[in-house]
Every structure is written in structure tokens, then in C-alpha cells.
N, CA, C and O of each residue as an XYZ file, in Angstrom:
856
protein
N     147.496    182.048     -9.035
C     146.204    182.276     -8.423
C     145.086    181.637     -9.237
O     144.204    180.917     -8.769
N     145.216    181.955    -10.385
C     144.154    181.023    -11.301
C     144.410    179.298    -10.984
O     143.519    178.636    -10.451
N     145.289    178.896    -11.251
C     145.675    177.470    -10.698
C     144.745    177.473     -9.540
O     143.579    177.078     -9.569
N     145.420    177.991     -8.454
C     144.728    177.746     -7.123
C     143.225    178.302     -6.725
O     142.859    178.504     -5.567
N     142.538    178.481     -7.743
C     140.952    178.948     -7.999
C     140.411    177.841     -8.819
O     139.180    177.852     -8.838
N     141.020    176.778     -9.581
C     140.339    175.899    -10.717
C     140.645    174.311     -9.452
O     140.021    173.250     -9.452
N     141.754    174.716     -8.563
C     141.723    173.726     -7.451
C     141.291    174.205     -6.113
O     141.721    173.742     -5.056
N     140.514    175.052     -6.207
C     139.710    175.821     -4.888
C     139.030    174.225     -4.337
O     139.653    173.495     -3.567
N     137.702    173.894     -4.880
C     136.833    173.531     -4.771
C     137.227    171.969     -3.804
O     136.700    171.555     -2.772
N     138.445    171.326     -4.705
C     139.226    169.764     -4.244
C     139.908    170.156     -3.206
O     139.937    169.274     -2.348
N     140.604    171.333     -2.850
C     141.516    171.823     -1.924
C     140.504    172.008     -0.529
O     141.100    171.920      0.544
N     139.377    172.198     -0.489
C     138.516    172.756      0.533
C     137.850    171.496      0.879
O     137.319    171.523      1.990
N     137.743    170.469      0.269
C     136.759    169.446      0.522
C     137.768    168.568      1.063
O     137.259    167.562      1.557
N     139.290    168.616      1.153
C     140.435    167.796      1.462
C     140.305    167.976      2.550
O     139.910    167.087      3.304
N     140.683    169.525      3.058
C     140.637    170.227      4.505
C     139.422    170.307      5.138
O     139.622    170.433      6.346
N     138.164    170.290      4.849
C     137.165    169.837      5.780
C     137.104    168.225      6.085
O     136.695    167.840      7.181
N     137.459    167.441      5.232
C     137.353    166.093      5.112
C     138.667    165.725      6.475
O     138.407    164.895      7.346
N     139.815    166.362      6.454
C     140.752    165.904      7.208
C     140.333    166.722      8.886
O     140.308    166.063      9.926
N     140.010    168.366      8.830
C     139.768    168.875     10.129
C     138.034    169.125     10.615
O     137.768    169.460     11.769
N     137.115    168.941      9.725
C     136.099    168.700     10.256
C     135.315    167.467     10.173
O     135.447    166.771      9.167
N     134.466    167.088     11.161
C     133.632    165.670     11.245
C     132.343    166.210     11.462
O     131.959    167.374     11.343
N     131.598    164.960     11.873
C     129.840    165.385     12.440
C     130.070    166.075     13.974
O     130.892    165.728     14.822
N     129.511    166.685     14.014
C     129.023    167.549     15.283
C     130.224    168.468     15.321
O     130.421    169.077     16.373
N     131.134    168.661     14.201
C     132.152    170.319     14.628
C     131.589    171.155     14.888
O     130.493    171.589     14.534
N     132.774    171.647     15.963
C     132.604    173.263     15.687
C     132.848    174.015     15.261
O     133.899    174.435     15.745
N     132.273    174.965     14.026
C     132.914    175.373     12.975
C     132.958    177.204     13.219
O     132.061    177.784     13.831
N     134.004    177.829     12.696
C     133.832    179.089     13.149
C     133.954    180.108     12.256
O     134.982    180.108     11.578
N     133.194    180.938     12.095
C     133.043    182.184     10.791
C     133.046    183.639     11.309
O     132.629    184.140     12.353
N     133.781    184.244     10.004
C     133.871    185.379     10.342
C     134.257    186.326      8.796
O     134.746    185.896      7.751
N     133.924    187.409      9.067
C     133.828    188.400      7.706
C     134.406    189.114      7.889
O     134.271    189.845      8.871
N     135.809    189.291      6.553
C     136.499    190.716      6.975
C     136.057    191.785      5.642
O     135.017    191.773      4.984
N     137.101    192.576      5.537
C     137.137    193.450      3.888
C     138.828    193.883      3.920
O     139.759    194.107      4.693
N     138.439    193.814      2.381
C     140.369    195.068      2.086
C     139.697    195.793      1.051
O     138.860    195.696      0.153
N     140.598    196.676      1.713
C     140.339    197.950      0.045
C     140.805    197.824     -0.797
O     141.491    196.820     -0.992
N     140.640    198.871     -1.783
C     141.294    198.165     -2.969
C     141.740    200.016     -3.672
O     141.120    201.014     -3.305
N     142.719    200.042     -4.525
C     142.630    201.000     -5.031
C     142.767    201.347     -6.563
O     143.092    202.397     -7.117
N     142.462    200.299     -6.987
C     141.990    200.148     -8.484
C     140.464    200.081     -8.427
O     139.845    199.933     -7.374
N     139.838    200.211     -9.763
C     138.211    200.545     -9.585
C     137.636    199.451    -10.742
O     136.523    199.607    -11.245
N     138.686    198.120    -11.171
C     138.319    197.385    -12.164
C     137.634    195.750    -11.489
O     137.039    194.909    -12.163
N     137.950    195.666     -9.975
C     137.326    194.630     -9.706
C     135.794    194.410     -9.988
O     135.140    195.136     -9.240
N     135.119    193.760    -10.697
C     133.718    193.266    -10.655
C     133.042    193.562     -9.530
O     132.085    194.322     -9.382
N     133.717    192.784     -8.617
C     133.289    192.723     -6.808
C     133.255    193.745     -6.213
O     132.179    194.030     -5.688
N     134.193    194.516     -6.089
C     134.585    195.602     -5.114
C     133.450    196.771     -5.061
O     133.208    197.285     -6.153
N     132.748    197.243     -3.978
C     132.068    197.631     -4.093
C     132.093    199.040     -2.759
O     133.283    199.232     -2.509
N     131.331    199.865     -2.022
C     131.817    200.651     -0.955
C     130.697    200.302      0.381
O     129.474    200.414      0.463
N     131.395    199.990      1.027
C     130.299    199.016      2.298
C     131.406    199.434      3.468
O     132.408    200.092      3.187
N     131.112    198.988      4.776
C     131.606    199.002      6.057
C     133.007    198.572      6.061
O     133.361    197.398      6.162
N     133.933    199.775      5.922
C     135.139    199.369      6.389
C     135.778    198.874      7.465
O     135.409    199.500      8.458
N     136.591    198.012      7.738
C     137.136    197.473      9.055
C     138.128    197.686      9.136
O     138.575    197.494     10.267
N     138.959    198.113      8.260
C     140.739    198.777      7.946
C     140.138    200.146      7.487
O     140.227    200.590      6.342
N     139.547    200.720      8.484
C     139.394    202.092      8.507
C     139.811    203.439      7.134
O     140.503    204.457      7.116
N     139.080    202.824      6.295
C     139.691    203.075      4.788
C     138.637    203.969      4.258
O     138.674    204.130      3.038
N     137.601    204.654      4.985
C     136.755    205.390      4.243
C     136.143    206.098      2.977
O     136.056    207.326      2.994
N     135.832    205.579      2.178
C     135.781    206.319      0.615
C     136.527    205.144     -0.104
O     136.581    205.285     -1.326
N     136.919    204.390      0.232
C     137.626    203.185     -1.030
C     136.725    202.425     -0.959
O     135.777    202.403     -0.175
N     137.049    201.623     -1.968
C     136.033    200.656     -2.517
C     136.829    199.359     -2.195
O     138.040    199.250     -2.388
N     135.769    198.073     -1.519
C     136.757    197.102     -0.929
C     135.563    195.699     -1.467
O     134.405    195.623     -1.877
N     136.615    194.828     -1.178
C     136.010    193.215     -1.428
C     135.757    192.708      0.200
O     136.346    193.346      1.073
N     135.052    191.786      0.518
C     134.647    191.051      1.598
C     135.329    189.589      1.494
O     135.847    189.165      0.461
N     135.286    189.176      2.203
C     135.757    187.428      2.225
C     135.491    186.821      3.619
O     136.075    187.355      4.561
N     134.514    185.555      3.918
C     134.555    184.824      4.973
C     135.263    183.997      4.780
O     135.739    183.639      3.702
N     135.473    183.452      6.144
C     136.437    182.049      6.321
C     136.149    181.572      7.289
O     135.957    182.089      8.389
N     136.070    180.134      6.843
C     135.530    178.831      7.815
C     136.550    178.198      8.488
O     137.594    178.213      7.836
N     136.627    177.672      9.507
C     137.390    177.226     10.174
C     137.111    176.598     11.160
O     136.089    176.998     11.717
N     137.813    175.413     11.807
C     137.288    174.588     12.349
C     137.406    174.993     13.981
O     137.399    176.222     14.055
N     137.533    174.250     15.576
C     137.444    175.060     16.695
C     138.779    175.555     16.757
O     138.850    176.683     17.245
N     140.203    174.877     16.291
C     141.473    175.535     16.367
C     141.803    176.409     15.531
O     142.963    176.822     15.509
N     140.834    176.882     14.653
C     141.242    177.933     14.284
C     141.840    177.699     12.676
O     141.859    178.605     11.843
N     142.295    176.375     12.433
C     142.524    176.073     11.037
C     141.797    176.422     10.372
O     140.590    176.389     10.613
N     142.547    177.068      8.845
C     140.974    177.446      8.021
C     140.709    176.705      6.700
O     141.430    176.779      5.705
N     139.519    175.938      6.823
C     138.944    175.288      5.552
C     138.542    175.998      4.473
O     138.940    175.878      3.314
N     137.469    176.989      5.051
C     136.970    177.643      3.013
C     137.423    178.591      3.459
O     137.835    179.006      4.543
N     137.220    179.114      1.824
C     137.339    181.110      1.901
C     136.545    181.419      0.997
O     136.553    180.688      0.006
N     135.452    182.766      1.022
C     135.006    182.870     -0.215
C     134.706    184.380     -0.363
O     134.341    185.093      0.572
N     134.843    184.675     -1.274
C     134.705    186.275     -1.268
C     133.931    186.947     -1.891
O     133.902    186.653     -3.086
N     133.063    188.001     -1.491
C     131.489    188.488     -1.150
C     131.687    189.969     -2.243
O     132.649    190.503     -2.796
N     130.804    190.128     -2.198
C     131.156    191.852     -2.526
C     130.897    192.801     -1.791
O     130.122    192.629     -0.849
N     131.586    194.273     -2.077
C     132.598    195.168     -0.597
C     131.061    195.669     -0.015
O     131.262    196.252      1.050
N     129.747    195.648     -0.310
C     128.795    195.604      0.256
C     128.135    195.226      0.995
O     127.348    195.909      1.650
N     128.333    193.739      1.091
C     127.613    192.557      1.543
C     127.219    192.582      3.192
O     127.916    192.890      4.159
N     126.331    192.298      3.140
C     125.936    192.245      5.287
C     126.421    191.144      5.874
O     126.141    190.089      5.304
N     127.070    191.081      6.852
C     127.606    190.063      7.500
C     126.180    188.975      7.450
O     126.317    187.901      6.864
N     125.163    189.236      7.935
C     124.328    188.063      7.825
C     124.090    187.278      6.565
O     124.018    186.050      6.516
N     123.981    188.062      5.603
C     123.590    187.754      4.292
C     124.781    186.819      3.790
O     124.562    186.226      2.734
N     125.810    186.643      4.306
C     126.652    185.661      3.647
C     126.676    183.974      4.835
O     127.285    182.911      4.712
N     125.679    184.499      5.917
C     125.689    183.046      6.391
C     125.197    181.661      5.728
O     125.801    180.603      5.907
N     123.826    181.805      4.803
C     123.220    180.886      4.203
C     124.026    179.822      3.674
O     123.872    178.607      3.799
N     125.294    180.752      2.801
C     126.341    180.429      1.814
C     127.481    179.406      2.676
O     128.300    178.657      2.144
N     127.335    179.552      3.696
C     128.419    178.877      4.226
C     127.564    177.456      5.003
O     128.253    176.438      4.955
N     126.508    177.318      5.530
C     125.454    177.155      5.733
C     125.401    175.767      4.620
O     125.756    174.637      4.956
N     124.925    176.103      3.358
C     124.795    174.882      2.081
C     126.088    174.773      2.186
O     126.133    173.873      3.025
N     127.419    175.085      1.900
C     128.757    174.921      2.113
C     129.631    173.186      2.754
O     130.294    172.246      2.316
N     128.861    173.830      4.365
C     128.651    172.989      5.058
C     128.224    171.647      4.563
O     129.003    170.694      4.539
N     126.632    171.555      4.056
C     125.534    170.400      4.369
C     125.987    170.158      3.031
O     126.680    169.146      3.138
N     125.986    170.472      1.981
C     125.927    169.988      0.503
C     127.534    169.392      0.037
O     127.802    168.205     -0.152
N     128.479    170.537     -0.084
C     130.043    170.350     -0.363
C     130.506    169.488      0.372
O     130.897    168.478     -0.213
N     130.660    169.521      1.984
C     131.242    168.526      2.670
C     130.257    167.719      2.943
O     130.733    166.841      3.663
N     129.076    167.516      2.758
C     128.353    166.681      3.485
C     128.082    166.383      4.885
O     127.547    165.324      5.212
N     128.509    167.483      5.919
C     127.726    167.130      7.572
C     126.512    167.697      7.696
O     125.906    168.673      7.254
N     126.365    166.929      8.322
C     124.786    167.034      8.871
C     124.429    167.549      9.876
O     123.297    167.943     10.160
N     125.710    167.595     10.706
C     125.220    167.831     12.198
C     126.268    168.737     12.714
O     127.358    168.201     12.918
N     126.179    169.812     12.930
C     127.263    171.111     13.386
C     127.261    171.914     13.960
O     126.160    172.334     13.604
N     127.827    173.114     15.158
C     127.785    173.993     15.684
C     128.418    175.015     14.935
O     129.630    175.002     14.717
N     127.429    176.154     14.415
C     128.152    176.892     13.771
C     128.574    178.463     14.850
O     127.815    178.971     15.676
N     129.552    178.789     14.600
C     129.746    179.905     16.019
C     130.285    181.530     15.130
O     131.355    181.937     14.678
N     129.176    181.963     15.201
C     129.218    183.174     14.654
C     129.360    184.773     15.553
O     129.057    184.557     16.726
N     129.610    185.793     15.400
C     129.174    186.875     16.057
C     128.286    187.784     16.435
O     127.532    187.819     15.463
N     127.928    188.458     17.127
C     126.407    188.910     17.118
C     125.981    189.600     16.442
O     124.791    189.906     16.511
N     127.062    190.249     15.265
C     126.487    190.896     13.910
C     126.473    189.936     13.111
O     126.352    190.529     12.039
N     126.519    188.660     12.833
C     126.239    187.359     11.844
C     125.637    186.530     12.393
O     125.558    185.560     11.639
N     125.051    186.318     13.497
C     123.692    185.350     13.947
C     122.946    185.805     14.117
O     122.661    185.925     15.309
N     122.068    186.398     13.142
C     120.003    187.243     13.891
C     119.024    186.064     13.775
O     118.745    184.930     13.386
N     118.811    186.867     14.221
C     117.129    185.700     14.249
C     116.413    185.440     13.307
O     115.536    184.576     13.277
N     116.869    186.488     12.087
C     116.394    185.412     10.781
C     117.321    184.633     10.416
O     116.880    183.771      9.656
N     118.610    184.526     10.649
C     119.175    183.521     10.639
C     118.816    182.078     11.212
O     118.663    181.054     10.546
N     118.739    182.189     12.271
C     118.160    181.305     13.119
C     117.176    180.711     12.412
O     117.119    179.521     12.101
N     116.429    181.537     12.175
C     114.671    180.630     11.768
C     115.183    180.164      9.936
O     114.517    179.261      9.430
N     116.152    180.708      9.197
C     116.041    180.736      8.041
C     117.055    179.610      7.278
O     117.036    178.898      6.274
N     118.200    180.005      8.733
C     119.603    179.025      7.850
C     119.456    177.659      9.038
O     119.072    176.568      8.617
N     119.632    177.756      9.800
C     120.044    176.943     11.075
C     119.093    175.704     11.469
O     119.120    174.560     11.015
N     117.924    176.471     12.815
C     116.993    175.856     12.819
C     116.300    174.342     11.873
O     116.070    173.154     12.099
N     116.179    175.366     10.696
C     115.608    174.049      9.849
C     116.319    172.837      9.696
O     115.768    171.746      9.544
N     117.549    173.022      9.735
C     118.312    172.022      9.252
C     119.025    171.237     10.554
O     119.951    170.427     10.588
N     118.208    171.815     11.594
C     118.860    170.944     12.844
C     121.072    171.546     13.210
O     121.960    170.938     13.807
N     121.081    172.682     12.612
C     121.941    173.062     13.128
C     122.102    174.276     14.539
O     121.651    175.420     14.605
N     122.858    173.552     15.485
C     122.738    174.255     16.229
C     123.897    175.197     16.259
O     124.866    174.976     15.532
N     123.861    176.221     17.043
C     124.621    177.672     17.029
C     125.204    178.535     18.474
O     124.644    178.228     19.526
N     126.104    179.399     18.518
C     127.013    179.928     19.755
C     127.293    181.294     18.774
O     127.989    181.425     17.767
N     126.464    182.221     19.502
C     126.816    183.891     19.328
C     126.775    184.368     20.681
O     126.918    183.831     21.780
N     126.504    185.700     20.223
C     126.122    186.526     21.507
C     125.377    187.471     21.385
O     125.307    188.194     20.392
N     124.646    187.577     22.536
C     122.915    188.596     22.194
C     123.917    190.190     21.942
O     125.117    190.326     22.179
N     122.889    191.311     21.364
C     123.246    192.450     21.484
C     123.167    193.375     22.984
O     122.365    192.812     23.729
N     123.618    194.317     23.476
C     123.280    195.100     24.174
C     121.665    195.220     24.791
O     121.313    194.862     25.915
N     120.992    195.691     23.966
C     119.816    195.868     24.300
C     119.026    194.495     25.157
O     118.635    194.524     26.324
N     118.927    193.202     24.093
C     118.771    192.630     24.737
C     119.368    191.683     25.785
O     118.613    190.717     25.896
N     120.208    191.604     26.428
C     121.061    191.565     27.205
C     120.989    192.355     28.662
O     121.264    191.925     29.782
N     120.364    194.103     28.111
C     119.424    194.361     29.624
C     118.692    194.366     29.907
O     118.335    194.655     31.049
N     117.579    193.808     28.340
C     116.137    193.070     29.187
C     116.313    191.440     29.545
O     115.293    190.994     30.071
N     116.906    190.894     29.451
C     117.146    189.815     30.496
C     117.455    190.312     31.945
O     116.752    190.095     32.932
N     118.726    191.078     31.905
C     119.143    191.438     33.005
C     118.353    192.083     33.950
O     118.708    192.038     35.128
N     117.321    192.687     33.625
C     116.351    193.057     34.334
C     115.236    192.317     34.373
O     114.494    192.182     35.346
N     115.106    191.781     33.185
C     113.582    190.827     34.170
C     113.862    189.200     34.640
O     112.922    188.472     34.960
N     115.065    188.806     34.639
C     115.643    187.912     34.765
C     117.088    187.543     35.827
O     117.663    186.472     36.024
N     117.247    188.394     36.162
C     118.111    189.173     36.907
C     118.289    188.029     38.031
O     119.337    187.387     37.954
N     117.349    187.684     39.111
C     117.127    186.990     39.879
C     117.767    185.563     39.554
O     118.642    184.960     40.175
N     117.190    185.261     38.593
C     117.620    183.807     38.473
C     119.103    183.382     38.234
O     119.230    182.262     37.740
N     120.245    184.078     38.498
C     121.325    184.310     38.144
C     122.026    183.538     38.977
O     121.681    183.786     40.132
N     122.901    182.667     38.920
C     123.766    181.815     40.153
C     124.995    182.708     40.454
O     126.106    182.304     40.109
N     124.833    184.073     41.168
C     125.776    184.663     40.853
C     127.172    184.074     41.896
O     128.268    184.585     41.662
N     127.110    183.395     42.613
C     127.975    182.428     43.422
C     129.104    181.526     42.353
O     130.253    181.229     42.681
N     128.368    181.146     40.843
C     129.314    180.485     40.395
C     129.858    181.327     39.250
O     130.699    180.811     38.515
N     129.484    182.487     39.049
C     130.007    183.742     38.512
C     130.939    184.408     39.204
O     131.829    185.058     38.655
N     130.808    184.302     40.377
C     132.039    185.217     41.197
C     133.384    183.922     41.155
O     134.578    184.199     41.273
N     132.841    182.534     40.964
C     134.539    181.965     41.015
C     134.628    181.125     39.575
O     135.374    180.147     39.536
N     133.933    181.473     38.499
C     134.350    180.945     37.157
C     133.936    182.066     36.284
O     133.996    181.793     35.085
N     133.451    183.492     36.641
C     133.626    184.195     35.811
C     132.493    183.997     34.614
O     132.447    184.625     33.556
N     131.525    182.878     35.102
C     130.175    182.628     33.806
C     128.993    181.820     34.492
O     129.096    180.677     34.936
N     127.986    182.519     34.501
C     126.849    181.889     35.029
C     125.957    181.989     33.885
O     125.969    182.847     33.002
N     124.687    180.360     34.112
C     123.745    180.677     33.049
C     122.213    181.437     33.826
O     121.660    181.532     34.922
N     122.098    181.726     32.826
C     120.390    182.761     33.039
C     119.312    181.835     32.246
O     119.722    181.231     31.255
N     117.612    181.661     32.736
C     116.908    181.606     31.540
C     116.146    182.900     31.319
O     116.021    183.869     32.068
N     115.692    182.683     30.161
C     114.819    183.565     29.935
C     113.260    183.461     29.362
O     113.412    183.393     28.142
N     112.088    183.423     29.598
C     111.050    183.431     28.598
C     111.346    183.679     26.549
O     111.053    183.053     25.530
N     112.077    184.964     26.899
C     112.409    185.163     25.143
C     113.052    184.300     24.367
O     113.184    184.409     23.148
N     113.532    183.280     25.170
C     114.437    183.087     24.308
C     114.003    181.264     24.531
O     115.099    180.741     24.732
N     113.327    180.572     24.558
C     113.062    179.179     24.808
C     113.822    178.062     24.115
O     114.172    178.050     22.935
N     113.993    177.256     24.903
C     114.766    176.412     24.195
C     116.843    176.523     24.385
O     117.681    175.655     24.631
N     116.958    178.059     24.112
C     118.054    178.574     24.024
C     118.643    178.723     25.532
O     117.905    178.991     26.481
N     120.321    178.483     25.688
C     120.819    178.225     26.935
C     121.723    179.835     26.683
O     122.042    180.147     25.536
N     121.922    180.373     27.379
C     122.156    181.737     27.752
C     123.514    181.971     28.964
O     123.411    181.804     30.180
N     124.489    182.307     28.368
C     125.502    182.064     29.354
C     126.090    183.399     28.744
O     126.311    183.782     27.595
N     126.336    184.253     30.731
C     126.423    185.351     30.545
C     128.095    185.110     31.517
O     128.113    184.516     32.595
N     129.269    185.655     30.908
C     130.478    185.480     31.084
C     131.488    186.738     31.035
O     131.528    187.617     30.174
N     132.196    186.610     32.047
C     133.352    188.103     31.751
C     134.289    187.978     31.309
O     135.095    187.076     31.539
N     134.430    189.233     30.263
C     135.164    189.312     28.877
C     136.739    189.985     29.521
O     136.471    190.946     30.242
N     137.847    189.800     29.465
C     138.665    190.477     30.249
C     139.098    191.584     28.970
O     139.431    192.749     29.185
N     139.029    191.056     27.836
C     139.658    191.753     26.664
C     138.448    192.859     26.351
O     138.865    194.006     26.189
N     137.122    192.686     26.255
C     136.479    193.701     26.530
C     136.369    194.781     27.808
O     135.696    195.806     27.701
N     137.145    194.423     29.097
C     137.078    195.566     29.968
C     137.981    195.882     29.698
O     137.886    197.091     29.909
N     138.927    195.713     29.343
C     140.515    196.106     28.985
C     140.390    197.573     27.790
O     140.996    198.643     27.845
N     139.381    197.096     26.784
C     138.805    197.912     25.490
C     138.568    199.046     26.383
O     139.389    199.945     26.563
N     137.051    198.951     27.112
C     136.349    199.625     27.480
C     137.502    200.775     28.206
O     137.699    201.951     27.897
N     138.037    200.087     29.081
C     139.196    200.514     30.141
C     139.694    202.223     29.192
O     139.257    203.374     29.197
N     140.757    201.520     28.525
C     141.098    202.318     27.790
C     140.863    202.975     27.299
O     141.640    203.911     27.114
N     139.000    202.924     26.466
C     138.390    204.007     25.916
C     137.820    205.039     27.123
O     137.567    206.231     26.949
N     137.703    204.424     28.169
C     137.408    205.184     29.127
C     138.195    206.684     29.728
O     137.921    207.729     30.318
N     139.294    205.986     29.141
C     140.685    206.568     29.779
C     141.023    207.857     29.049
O     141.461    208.964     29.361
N     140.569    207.142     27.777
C     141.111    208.177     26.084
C     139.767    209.720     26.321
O     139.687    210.887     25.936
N     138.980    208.815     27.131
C     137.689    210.341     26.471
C     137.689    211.523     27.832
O     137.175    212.641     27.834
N     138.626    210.674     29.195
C     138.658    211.521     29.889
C     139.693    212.795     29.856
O     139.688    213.898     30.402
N     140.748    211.990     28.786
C     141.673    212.780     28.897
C     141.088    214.007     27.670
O     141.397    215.194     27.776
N     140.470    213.630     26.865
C     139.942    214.397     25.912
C     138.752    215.432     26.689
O     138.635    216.563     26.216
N     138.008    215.101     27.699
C     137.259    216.227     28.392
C     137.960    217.005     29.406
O     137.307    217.886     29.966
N     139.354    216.804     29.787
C     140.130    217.336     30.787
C     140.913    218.473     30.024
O     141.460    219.368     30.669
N     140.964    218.433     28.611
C     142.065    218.932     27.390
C     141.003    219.842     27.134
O     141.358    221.019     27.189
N     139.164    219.541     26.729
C     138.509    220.520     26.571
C     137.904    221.642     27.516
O     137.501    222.783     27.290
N     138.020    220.697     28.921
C     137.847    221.770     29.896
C     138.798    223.301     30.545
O     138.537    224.325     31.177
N     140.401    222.417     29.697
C     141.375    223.755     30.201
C     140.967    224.532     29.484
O     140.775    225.671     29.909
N     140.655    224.172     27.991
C     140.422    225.378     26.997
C     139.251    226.189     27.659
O     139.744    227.271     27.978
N     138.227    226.164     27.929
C     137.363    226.387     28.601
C     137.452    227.722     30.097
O     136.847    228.733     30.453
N     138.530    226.932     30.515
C     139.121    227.285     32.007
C     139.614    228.416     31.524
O     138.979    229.463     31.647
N     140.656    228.375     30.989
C     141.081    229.474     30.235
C     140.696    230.536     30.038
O     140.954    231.636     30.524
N     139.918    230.118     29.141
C     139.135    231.358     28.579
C     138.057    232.262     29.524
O     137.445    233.254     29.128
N     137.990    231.701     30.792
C     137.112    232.090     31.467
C     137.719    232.880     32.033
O     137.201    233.995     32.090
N     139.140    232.676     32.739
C     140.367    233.237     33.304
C     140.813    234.327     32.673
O     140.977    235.331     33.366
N     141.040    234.377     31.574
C     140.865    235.581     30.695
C     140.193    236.837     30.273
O     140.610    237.944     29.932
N     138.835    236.222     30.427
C     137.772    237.235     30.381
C     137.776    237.956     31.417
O     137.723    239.185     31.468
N     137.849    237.072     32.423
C     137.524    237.568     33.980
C     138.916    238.413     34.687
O     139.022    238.907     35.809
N     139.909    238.356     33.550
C     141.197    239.534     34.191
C     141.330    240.245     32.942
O     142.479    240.297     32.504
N     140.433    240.798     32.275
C     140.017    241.876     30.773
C     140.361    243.140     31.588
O     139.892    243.428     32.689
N     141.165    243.777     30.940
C     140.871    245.498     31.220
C     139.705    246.127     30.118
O     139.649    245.854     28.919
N     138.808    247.030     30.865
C     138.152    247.454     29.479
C     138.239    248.935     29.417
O     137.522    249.392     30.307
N     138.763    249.782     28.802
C     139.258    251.255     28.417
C     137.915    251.883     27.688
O     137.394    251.518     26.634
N     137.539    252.898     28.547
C     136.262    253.621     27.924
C     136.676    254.955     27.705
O     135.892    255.772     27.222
């Protein structure tokens, strides 16, 4: 591992040099592991994603090109905000490999809008996330209209504009793996209010056939 840390740097500039060019699309994402020793430097207690509550974990992004091959890796500490490690990948990009010109495609907890104005923007890089909830139903409501919903009903993705968002192209698309989620959680909480209502039922049934001895 030390070997392959003193050849990190030649190893990463090989693999962007061979799977990325000008105008990639490059793709990022942030995980964590726990850890259960308490001597790492790094390791710190932040948002678990391996549902590990109370351990102390390290972070690591990884870059990768549109198939999914992965060029860098670099690892954060178990604190770190998903946004706060975009910059880093960001100079990564423009300085280490030298492109200039890239789509970076992040998630909607790692692209905000100070991102935008802080990492991206300036440098003429353009970007592919996805808005949050909230805003997503103020489009949908004040924007609503402008919707081609004709080529949504037979490709499943129509674009919207919006005032908020200028400049920016807005393509609103159905997720099958998110109704599938939803589906299921749907499924899980009914059965959980059907389980709290017998208890309920019950007990009502009970009361209501009480003998009471005076």
C-alpha cells in the first residue's frame, strides 16, 4: 500500500491520460467506511452510509470517466460534506491532468449553487445533477405549463424552462428505480400501520367485553 501511494500520483495521470480527453464526462461520488480502531489521523464521526452509527469512519471520492472506469481516488475525513470535496477534484481535473473543458456529473447533495458559482462556472466547466425536492415543485408549479408532456408520455423525459434557473437546461425524467424505492417503502409503512392498528383494535375489543365486579 505504501508502494502504491508513492505511485498514486503517475498511476492516476496514466488513467486519465488513457480514459479521459477534452469535453469528458467525468463522474463523482462520495462514500465512507467505518473503522474500528481510533488511531487513524482521518477518521473522524460524520454521515454514515453503511449504517454504522457511533463509529468513526474515513470518506473517499472517486472519479471516473462516463463508463464508469475509475481514474482518482482520494480520501477526505469521516466528516467532510459532500460539497466541500468538489473544488478538490475540480483543480484535479484542470491542473493534474490538464483539461480544460469537462462535464462534471455530480448528485444533488454534491452540486449547490455555491458550487456552481465557486468551482465550475468560473472555469467554463459545465455540469449534470439534479435539483432537490423543493425546488423541483416550484418549477412544477409555476412552470408547469410549459411542459411537452406528449414527449414525456413516449420517452419518459421532457424539458421545462424556468426563470430561476437561466441559462440552465432542465430535464425532468422518470426514474423507474426510484418508483420501485418509493413502491416498496410504501408498502413497508403500510404494513407497519395495519400491525399498529390491530394492536389498537384489540385493545378496544377488550375493553369493550370487560366485566366490571362492584
Amino acid at each position: 500500500m505504501d508502494w502504491l501511494l508513492k505511485k498514486q500520483d503517475n498511476i492516476e495521470k496514466k488513467l486519465a491520460k488513457k480514459h479521459l480527453k477534452e469535453g469528458a464526462l467525468v463522474l463523482y461520488d462520495l462514500t465512507s467506511v467505518y473503522m474500528e480502531g481510533t488511531k487513524c489521523p482521518l477518521s473522524n464521526y460524520g454521515y454514515s452510509r453503511d449504517n454504522k452509527k457511533g463509529k468513526l469512519q474515513i470518506e473517499f471520492g472517486l472519479l471516473t470517466n462516463r463508463d464508469g472506469c475509475p481514474v482518482a481516488v482520494e480520501v477526505f475525513e469521516g466528516n467532510a460534506a459532500d460539497p466541500s470535496t468538489v473544488s478538490h477534484q475540480i483543480d484535479k481535473l484542470r491542473h493534474k491532468f490538464g483539461l480544460k473543458k469537462i462535464i462534471f456529473v455530480g448528485d444533488r447533495g454534491m452540486v449547490t449553487q455555491t458550487n456552481i458559482n465557486k468551482d465550475l462556472k468560473p472555469f467554463g466547466i459545465d455540469w449534470i445533477s439534479a435539483l432537490r425536492k423543493p425546488s423541483l415543485k416550484t418549477i412544477m408549479k409555476t412552470r408547469g405549463e410549459s411542459m411537452q408532456t406528449s414527449l414525456f408520455d413516449t420517452r419518459n423525459i421532457c424539458e421545462v424552462k424556468s426563470d430561476e434557473y437561466p441559462g440552465m437546461r432542465l430535464i425532468i425524467c422518470h426514474n423507474p428505480y426510484r418508483e420501485a424505492t418509493r413502491r416498496r417503502k410504501r408498502k413497508d409503512a403500510l404494513k407497519r400501520a395495519e400491525k399498529d392498528l390491530a394492536v389498537v383494535q384489540k385493545a378496544v375489543q377488550k375493553s369493550q367485553n370487560a366485566f366490571f365486579v362492584f
